[in-house]
C-alpha positions as CSV (number, residue, x, y, z in Angstrom):
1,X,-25.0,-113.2,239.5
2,X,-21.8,-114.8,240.5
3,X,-20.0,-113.2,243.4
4,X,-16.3,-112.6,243.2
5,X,-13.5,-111.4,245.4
6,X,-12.3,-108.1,244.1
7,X,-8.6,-108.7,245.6
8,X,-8.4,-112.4,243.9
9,X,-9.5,-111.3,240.9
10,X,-7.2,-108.6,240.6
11,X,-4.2,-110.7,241.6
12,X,-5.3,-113.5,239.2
13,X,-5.4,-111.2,236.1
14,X,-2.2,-109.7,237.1
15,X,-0.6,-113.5,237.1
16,X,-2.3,-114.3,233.5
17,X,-2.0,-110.9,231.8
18,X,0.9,-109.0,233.6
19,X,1.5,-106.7,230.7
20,X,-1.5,-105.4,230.4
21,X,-2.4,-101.6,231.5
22,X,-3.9,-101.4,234.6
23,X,-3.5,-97.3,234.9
24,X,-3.1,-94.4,233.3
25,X,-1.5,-91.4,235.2
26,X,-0.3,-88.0,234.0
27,X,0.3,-89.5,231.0
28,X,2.3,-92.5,232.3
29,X,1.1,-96.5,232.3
30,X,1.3,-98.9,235.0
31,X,0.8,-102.6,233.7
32,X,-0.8,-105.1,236.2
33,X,2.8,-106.2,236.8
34,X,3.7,-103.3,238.5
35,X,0.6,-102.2,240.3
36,X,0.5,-106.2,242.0
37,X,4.4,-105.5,242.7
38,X,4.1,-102.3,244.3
39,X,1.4,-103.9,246.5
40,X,3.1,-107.1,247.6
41,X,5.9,-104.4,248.6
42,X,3.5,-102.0,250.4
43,X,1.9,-105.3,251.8
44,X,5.5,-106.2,254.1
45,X,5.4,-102.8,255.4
46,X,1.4,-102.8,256.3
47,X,2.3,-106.0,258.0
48,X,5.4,-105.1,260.2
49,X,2.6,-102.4,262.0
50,X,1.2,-104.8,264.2
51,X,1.0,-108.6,263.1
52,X,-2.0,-110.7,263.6
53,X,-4.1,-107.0,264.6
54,X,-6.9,-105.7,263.3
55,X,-6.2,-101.9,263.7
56,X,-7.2,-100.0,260.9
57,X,-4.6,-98.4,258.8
58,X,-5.2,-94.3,257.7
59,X,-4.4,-93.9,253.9
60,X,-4.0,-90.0,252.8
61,X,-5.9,-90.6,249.6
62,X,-3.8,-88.5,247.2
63,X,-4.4,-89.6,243.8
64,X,-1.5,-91.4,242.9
65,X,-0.9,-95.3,241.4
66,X,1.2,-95.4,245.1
67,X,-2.0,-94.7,246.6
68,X,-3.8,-97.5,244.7
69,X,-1.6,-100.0,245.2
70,X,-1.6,-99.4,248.9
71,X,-5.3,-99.7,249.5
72,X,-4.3,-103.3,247.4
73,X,-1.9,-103.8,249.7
74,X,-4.5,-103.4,252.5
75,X,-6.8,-105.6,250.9
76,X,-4.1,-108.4,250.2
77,X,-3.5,-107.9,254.1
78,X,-7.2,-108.1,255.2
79,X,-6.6,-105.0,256.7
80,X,-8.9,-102.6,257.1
81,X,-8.6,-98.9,256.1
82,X,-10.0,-95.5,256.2
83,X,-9.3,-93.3,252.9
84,X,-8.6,-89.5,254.5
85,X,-8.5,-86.0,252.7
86,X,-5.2,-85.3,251.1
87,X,-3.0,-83.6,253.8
88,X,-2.5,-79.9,253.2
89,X,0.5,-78.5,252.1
90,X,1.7,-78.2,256.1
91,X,1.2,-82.2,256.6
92,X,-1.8,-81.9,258.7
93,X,-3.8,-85.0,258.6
94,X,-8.1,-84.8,259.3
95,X,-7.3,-85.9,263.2
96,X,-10.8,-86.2,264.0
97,X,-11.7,-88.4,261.2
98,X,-8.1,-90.5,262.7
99,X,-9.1,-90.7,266.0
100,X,-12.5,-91.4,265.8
101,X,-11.8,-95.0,263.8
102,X,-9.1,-95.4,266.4
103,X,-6.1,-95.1,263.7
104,X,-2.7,-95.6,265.0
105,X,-0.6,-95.2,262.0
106,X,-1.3,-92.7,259.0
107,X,0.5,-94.4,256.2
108,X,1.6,-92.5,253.2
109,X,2.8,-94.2,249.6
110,X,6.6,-94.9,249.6
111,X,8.1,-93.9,246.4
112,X,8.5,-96.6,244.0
113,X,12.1,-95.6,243.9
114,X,12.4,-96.6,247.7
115,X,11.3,-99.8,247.5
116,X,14.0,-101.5,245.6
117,X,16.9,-103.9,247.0
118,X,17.9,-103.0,250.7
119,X,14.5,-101.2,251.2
120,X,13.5,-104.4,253.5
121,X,10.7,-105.2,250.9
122,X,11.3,-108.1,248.1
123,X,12.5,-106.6,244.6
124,X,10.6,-108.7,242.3
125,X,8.6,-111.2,244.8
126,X,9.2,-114.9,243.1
127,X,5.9,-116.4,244.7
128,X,3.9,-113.4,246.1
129,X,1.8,-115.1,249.3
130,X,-2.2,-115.4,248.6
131,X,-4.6,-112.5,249.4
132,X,-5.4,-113.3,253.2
133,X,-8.7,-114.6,253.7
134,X,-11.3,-113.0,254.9
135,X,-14.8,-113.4,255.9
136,X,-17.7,-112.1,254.0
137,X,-18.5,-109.9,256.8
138,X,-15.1,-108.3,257.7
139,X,-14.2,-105.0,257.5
140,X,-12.1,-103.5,253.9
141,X,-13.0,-99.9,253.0
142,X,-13.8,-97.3,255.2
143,X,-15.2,-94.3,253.9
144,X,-16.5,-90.8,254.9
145,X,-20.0,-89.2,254.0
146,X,-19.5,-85.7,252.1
147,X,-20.1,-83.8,255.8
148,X,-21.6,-81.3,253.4
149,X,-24.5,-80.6,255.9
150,X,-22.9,-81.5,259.4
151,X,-19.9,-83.5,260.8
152,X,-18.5,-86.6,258.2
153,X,-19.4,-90.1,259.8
154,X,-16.9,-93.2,258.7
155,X,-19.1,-95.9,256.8
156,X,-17.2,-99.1,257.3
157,X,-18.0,-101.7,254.1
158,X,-17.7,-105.4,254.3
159,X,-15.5,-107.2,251.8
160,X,-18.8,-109.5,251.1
161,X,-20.7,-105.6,250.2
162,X,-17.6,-104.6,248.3
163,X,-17.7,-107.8,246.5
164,X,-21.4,-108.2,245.4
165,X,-21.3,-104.2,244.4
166,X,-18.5,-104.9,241.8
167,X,-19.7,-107.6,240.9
168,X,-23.1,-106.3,240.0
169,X,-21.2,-102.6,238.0
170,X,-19.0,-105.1,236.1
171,X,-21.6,-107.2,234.8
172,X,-24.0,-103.8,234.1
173,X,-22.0,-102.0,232.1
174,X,-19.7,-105.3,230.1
175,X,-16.0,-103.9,231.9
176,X,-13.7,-106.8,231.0
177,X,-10.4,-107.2,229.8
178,X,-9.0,-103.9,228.2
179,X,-12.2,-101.4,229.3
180,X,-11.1,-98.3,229.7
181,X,-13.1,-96.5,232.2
182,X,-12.5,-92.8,233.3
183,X,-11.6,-92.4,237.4
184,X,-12.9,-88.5,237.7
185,X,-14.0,-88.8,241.5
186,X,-11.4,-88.4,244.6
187,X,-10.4,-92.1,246.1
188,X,-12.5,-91.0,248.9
189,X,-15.6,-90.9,247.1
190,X,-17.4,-94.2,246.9
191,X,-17.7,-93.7,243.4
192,X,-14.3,-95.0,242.7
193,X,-16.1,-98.9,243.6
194,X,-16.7,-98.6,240.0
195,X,-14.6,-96.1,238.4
196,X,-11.0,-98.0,240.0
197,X,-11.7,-101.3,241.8
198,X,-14.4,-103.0,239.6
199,X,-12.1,-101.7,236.7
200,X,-9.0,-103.5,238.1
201,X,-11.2,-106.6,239.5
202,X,-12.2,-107.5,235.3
203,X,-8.9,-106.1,234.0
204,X,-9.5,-103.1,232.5
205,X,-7.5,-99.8,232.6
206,X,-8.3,-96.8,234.8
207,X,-7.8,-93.6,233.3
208,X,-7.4,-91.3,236.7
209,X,-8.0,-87.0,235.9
210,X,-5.2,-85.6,237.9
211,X,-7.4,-83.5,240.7
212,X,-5.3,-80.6,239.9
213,X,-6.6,-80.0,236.5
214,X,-9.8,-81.5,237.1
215,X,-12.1,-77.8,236.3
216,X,-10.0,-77.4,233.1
217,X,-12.4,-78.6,230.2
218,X,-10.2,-78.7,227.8
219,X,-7.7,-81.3,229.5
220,X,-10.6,-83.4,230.4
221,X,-11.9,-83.5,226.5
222,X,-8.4,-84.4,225.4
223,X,-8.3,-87.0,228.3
224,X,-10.9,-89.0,227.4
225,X,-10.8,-88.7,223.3
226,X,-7.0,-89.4,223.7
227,X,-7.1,-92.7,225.6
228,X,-10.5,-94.0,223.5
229,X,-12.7,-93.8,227.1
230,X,-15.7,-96.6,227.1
231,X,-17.2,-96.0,230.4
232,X,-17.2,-92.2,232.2
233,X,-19.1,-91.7,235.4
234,X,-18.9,-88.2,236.8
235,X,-20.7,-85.5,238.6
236,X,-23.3,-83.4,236.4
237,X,-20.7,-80.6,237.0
238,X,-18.1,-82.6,235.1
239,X,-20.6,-83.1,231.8
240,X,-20.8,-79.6,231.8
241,X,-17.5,-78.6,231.7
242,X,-17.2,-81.3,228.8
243,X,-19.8,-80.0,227.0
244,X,-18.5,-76.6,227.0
245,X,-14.9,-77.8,226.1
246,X,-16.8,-79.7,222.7
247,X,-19.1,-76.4,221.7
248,X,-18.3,-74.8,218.5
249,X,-15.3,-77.3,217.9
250,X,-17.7,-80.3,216.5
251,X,-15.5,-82.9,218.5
252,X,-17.4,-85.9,219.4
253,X,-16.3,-88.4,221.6
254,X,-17.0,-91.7,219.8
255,X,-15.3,-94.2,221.9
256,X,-17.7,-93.8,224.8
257,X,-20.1,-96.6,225.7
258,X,-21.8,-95.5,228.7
259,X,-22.0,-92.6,230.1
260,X,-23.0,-92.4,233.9
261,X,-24.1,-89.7,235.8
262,X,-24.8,-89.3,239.6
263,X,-24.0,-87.3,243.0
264,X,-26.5,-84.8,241.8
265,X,-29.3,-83.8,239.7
266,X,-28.4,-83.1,236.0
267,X,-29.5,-80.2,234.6
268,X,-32.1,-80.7,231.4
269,X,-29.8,-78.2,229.1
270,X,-27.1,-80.2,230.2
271,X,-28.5,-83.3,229.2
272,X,-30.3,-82.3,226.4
273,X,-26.7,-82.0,225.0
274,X,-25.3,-85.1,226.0
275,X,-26.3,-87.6,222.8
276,X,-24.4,-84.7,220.5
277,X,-21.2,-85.4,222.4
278,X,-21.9,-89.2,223.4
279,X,-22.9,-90.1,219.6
280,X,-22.9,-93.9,220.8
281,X,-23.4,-94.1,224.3
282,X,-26.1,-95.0,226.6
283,X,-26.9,-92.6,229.7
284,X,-27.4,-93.9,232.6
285,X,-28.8,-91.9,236.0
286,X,-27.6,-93.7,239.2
287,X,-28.4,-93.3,242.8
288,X,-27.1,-93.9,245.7
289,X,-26.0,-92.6,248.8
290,X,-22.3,-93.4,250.9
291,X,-23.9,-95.5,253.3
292,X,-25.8,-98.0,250.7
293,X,-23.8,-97.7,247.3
294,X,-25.8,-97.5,244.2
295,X,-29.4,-98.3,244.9
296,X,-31.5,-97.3,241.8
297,X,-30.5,-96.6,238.0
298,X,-32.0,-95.4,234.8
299,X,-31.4,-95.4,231.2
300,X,-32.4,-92.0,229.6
301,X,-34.3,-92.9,226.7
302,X,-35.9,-89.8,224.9
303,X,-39.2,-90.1,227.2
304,X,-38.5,-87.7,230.0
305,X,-39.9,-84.7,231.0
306,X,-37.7,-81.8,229.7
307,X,-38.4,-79.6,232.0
308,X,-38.5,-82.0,235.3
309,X,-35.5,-83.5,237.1
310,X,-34.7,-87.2,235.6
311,X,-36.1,-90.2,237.7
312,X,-33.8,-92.3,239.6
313,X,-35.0,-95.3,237.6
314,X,-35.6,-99.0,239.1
315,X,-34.0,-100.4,242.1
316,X,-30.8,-102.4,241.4
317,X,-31.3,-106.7,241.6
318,X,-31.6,-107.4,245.6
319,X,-32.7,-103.8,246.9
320,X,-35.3,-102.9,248.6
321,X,-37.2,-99.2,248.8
322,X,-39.5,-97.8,250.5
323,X,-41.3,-94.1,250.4
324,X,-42.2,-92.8,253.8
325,X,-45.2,-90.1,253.7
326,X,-44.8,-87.0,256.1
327,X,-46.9,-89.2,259.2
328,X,-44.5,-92.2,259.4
329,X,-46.3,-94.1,256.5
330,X,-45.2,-96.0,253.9
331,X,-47.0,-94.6,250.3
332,X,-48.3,-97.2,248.4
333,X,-49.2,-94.6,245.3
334,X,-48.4,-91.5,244.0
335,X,-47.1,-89.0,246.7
336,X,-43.8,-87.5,248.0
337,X,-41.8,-88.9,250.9
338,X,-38.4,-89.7,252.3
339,X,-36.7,-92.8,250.3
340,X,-35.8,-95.3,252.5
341,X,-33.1,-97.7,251.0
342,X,-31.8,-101.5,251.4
343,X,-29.2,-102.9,249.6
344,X,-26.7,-106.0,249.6
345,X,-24.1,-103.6,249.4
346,X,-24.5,-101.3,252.0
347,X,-23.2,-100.8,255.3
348,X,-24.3,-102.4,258.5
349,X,-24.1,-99.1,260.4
350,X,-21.3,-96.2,261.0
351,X,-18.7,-96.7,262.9
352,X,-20.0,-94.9,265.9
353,X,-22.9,-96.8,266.5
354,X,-24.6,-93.9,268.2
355,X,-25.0,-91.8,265.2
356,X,-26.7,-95.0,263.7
357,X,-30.4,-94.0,265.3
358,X,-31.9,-91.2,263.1
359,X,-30.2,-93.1,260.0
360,X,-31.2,-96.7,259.6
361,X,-35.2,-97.7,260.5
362,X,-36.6,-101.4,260.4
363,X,-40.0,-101.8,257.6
364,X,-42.3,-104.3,257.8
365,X,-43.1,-104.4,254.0
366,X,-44.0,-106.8,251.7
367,X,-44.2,-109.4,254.6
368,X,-40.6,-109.0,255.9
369,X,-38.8,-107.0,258.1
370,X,-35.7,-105.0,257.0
371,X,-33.4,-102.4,257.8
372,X,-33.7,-99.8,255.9
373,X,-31.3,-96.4,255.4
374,X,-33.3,-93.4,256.0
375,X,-31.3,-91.2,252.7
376,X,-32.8,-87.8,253.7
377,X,-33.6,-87.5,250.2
378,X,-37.3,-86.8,249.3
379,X,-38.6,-88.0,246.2
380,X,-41.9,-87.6,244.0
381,X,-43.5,-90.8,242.8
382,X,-46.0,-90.2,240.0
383,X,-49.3,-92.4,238.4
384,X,-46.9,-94.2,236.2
385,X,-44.7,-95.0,238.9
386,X,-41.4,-92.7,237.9
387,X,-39.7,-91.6,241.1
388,X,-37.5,-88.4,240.7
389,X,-35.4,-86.8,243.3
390,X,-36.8,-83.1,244.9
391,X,-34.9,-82.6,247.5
392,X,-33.7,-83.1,250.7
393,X,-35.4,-83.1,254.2
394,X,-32.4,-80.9,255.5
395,X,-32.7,-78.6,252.4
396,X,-36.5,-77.2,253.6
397,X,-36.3,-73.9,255.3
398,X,-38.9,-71.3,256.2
399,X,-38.3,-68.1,254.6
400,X,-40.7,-65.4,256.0
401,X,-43.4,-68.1,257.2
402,X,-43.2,-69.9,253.7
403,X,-41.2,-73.3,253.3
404,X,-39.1,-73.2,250.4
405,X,-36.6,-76.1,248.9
406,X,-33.2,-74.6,248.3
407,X,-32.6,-77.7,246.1
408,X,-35.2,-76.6,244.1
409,X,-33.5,-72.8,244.0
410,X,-30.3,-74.1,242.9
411,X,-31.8,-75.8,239.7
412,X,-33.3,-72.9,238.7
413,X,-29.9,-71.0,239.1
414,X,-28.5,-73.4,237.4
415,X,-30.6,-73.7,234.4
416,X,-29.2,-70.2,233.2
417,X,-26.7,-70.6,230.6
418,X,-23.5,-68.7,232.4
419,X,-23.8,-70.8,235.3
420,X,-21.7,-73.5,236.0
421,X,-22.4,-74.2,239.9
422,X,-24.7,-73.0,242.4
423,X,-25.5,-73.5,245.9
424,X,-28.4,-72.0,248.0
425,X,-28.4,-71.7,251.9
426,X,-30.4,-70.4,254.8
427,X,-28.8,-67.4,256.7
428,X,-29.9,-66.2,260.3
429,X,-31.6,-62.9,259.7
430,X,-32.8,-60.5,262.7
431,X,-36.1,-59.4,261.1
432,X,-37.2,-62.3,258.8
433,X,-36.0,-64.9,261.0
434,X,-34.1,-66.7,257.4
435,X,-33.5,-65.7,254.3
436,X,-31.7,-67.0,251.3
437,X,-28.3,-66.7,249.9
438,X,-27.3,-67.9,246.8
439,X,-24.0,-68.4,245.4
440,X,-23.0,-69.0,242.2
441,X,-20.0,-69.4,239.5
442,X,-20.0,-68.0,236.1
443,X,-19.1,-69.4,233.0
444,X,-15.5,-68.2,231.6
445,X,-15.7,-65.1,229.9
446,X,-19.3,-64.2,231.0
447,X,-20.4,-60.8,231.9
448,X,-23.2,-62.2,234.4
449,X,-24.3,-60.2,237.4
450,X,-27.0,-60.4,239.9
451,X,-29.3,-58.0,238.3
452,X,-29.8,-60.3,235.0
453,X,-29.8,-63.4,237.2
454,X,-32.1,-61.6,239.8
455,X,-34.6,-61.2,237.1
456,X,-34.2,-65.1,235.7
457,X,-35.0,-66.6,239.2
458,X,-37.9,-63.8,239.5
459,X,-39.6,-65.1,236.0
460,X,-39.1,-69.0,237.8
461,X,-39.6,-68.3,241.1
462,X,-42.4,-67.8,243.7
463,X,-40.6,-64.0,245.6
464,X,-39.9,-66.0,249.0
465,X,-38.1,-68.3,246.9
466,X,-36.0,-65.5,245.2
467,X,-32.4,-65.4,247.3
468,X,-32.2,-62.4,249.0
469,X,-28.4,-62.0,248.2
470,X,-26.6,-63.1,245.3
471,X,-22.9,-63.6,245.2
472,X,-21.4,-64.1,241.6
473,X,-17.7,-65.6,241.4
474,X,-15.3,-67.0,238.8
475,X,-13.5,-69.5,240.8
476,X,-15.1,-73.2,242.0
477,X,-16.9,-73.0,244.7
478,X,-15.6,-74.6,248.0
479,X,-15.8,-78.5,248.2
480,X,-15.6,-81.4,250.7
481,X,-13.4,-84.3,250.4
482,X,-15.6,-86.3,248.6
483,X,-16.3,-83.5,246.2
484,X,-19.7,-82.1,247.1
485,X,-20.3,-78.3,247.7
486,X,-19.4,-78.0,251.6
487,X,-22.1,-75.0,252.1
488,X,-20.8,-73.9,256.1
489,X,-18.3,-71.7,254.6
490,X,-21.0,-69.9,252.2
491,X,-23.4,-69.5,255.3
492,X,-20.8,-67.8,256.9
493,X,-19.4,-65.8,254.2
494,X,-19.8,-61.9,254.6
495,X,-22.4,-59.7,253.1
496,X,-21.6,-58.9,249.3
497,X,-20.0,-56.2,248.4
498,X,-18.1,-56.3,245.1
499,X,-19.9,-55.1,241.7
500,X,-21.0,-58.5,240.4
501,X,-22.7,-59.3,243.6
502,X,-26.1,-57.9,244.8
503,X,-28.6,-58.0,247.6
504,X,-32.4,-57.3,247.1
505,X,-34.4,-54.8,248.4
C-alpha cells in the first residue's frame, strides 16, 4: 500500500482537474477550483495568527464548504486544529474543550463574499505556495471522543496516521476520480476521514446531509438517489430511517456500491432489509473507536446469525488485537474479553497525557511488545473464530444483585418495529440500590406505549433485565457532538409522568 499525503493530493487534483465537483451543499456545487481557492484565502488569514507558531487553531465545525476549506487551509498551513461543536445560537463556544488544547483563537469561516479584492487575501492566487511540509509525526486533526459516558478527551492524529488511514479507505472501497460518497456524520466525528478527506484526497465528490434535516427520511432518500451515491457510511440509525423512507414506495437505490455501517450495532430487521434497498451493493461492518480509527471490518455475506449481533470481521492490514479475559489475560480461544486495539492510524495518546493510563496498555504477544488501546468494548470470540461486539465494560450494572448489560437491553428495545432509537441507563434508587430506565423514540405515526413494549422486553428478557421505567417520545433523543446518544441527561431526567410513559410495579 502506497502512502500518500492527503493535502498534496488534494491540491494536485485541484491543479489537473479544477472543474471537477468536489462538493455538494444544499443543493449547490463547489468544483475543486473553488474549494483550493477558498483555502489558499483562509490559509493568509491562519497565517497572520502567529507566524512560524505551532498553536493550534479552534474551528467551530458547522457543516459548511467554508468549514472544509478551512480545515484545508490548516492543513496547507501545517497547522494544527481542533474541530469543536457548532456554537449555539448565543455564540458560546465549548471553553473547556478550548482551553484544554491551549487554543488561542477560535476561527470561524469568512464568507466567500468577504474574501474578494481589498479583503487582504489574493483574489485568484496566480501560483498558490506548496502545502507546508510536515513530518510524518506532526500534529493535523484534533478530535474529541463522543463524551457519551464521562468528560470528552481531544485525540490529537498525526499527518503520517491521517495519511496511511486514507490511504488504506480509498484503496478498500475503489474512491477515485468522480466517486460520489455521502458525508452523513458531523465534521467532528472521525468518520468524516473517509466520508470528506479520503473523498477529496482521490477526487471524488462529497455529498454532505445538511445536519438540520438529517432525521427527515424522505430528504435523505431523495439525497442520495438524486446525486447517484456510490459509497454511504452512516450510523445504523441512519439505514433505518432510509429504509422506512423506501417502504411501500418500491424505490431502490441502484447507484450505491458500498454500503458501510458503523458507530453502533445494527439491528438484524434492519439489516435483513438492506440488500432490498442496496440491490448492488456490498455491506460492510466497520469498527473502530476515536482514538484508533477503523480497526476491523466485515462484508456481510448471507452467513450470519439472524438473531445475533454482526461480527466486527478481520483486523484491517497492519493492526494488531488482542482479547483480554476478566484476570488480565490474553484469550487464545473462544471466550469474552475487552478488545484491545493497535493500529497505524491511531493516536499516540490524548492530549492530556494523564488521562492516557487506564486507556492505552503495552502486550507482549506474538513475540513483540506493543501499545495497545484498551476500547472498553467487550466482545465474544466463538470456535470459528467470529468476534462480535456485546457490550461495553461501562455498560455492566448490578440491578438488585444481578449484573445486567444495558447494551444488551437496548437491542432488544430496539428490535421492536416502532422503535427507532433507544437508550438504557442505571438510575440511583433508595431501595434496590439501581435500577433501569429505558428511553425510547417511536416511529412516526405509531400508537406505541409502555404497556405493549413492557410485555416485548418481558417475552426477551430475564425480569432484572426488564427497565423499571419506560419513557416513550417522538422527538430524537439527545446527542453529543459527535452524534452518539449523550445518556447524562436521560439519567437525570424526572420520573415519567405523561400517558405514553410507564413505570413497573
Amino acid at each position: 500500500m502506497q502512502q500518500q499525503s492527503l493535502v498534496g493530493s488534494f491540491v494536485s487534483h485541484a491543479t489537473s482537474h479544477p472543474g471537477d465537483p468536489a462538493l455538494i451543499w444544499r443543493g449547490e456545487e463547489t468544483t475543486y477550483r473553488e474549494l483550493h481557492q477558498l483555502a489558499e484565502r483562509e490559509r493568509v488569514r491562519i497565517a497572520r495568527l502567529a507566524p512560524g507558531g505551532d498553536e493550534p487553531v479552534g474551528i467551530p465545525a458547522a457543516k459548511s464548504p467554508s468549514t472544509i476549506a478551512l480545515v484545508l487551509a490548516c492543513l496547507l498551513e501545517g497547522r494544527r486544529f481542533l474541530l469543536l461543536p457548532a456554537p449555539t445560537p448565543d455564540g458560546r463556544t465549548p471553553h473547556a474543550l478550548v482551553e484544554q488544547a491551549g487554543i488561542r483563537h477560535v476561527l470561524s469561516p469568512e464568507s466567500p463574499r468577504a474574501l474578494g479584492p481589498g479583503s487582504g487575501a489574493p483574489d485568484r492566487p496566480a501560483e498558490p505556495e506548496a502545502p507546508r511540509r510536515t513530518e510524518p509525526a506532526d500534529v493535523s486533526f484534533m478530535f474529541t471522543t463522543s463524551g457519551s459516558t464521562g468528560r470528552p478527551k481531544i485525540v490529537p492524529l498525526s499527518t503520517g496516521a491521517v495519511d496511511r488511514f486514507t490511504t488504506w479507505a480509498g484503496e478498500q472501497f475503489g474512491i477515485r476520480r468522480g466517486t460520489t460518497v455521502l458525508n452523513y456524520a458531523p465534521l467532528t466525528f472521525d468518520l468524516c476521514l473517509l466520508d470528506i478527506w479520503t473523498t477529496l484526497k482521490y477526487g471524488g465528490r462529497v455529498v454532505l446531509v445538511d445536519p438540520a434535516r438529517a432525521t427527515q427520511p424522505g430528504y435523505l432518500l431523495d439525497l442520495v438517489s438524486r446525486h447517484a451515491v456510490q459509497l454511504v457510511q452512516a450510523v445504523p440509525m441512519f439505514y433505518r430511517l432510509l429504509v422506512d423512507a423506501a417502504a411501500g414506495s418500491g424505490r431502490r437505490l441502484d447507484t450505491v456500491e458500498h454500503v458501510v455501517f458503523t458507530g453502533d450495532s445494527m439491528p438484524a430487521r434492519c439489516l435483513a432489509e438492506l440488500p432490498q434497498l442496496f440491490t448492488g451493493a456490498r455491506l460492510h461492518n466497520v469498527y473502530g473507536c476515536t482514538e484508533t480509527n477503523d480497526s476491523f471490518l466485515h462484508e456481510v455475506d448471507g452467513t450470519e446469525p439472524a438473531d445475533g449481533p454482526v461480527p466486527i470481521g478481520r483486523p484491517l492490514p497492519g493492526v494488531h488485537a488482542v482479547i483480554v479475559g476478566a484476570d488480565g489475560g490474553i484469550l487464545t480461544g473462544p471466550g469474552t474479553g475487552e478488545l484491545h486495539v493497535a493500529t497505524p492510524f491511531q493516536t499516540d495518546g490524548y492530549l492530556d497525557r494523564e488521562q492516557d493510563a487506564d486507556r492505552f496498555a503495552t502486550h507482549h504477544h506474538d513475540g513483540q511488545a506493543r501499545r495497545y488501546f484498551r476500547s472498553g468494548d467487550l466482545v465474544r470470540r466463538d470456535r470459528d473464530g467470529r468476534i462480535t461486539l456485546e457490550g461495553r465494560n461501562d455498560h455492566q450494572v448490578k440491578v438488585r444483585g444481578v449484573r445486567v448489560n444495558t447494551h444488551e437491553v437496548e437491542q432488544v428495545l430496539l428490535d421492536h418495529p416502532d422503535v427507532v432509537e433507544a437508550a438504557v441507563v442505571a438510575v440511583p434508587d433508595p431501595v434496590a440500590g439501581r435500577l433501569l430506565r429505558g428511553v425510547v423514540r417511536r416511529a412516526p405515526d405509531s400508537r406505541l406505549n409502555s404497556l405493549a413494549l413492557r410485555r416485548h422486553c418481558a417475552q426477551r428478557l430475564p425480569l432484572t433485565a426488564v427497565p423499571s421505567t419506560l419513557l416513550i417520545v417522538d422527538d430524537p433523543l439527545p446527542r453529543t457532538s459527535t452524534g452518539k446518544i449523550d445518556r447524562t441527561p436521560l439519567q437525570l431526567a424526572s420520573s415519567p409522568s405523561q400517558p405514553n410513559e410507564g413505570t413497573a410495579t
